[in-house]
N, C-alpha and C positions, 0 to 999 in steps of 0.2 A: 187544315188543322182540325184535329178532331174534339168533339165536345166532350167533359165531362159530365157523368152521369153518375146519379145515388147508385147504389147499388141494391138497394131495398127494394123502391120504386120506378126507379130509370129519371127522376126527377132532373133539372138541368139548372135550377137554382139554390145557391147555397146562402147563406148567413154567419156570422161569428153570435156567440152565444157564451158566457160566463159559464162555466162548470161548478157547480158547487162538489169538490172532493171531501169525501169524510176523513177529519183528522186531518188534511193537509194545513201548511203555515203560506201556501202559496195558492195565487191566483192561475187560473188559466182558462184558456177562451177554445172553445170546440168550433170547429166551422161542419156544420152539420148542413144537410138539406131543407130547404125552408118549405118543402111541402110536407114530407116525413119525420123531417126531426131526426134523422138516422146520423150519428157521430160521424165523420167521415176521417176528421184529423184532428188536431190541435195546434193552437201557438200559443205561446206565451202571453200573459195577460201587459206586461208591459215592454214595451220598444226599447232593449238592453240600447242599443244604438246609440240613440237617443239621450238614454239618462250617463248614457260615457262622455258623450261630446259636450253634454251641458255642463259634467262634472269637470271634465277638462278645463272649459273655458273659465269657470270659479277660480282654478288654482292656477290660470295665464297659461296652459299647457296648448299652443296649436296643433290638432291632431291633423288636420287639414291644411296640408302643405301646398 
C-alpha cells in the first residue's frame, strides 16, 4: 500500500485543523500536514451521521435495522 505524502514537502503526517472561513455561517476542519501546514482536504466540522441517528432516536425513529 502506498504512503501518503504533502505535496509541498513530501511530509507523511497529517492533522485535522478548524478553518477559519471569511463570512462563512459554517464550521470546517482542513486535514493539512502537520510538518508544513499545507491544506491537503477538508471535512466537515461535524459528524452529519451522527447528529441524524441521535435525531432519529429523539423522535423513536429506528434507522438501524
Amino acid at each position: 500500500m502506498a504512503t501518503s505524502k504533502c505535496p509541498k514537502c513530501d511530509g507523511t503526517s497529517f492533522e485535522l485543523k478548524e478553518l477559519k472561513i471569511k463570512d462563512s455561517n459554517f464550521r470546517i476542519n482542513g486535514i493539512q500536514c502537520s510538518h508544513c501546514g499545507c491544506v491537503i482536504g477538508t471535512s466537515e466540522y461535524f459528524n452529519t451521521s451522527e447528529l441524524i441517528l441521535k435525531l432519529a432516536k429523539k423522535l423513536n425513529i429506528n434507522l438501524l435495522h
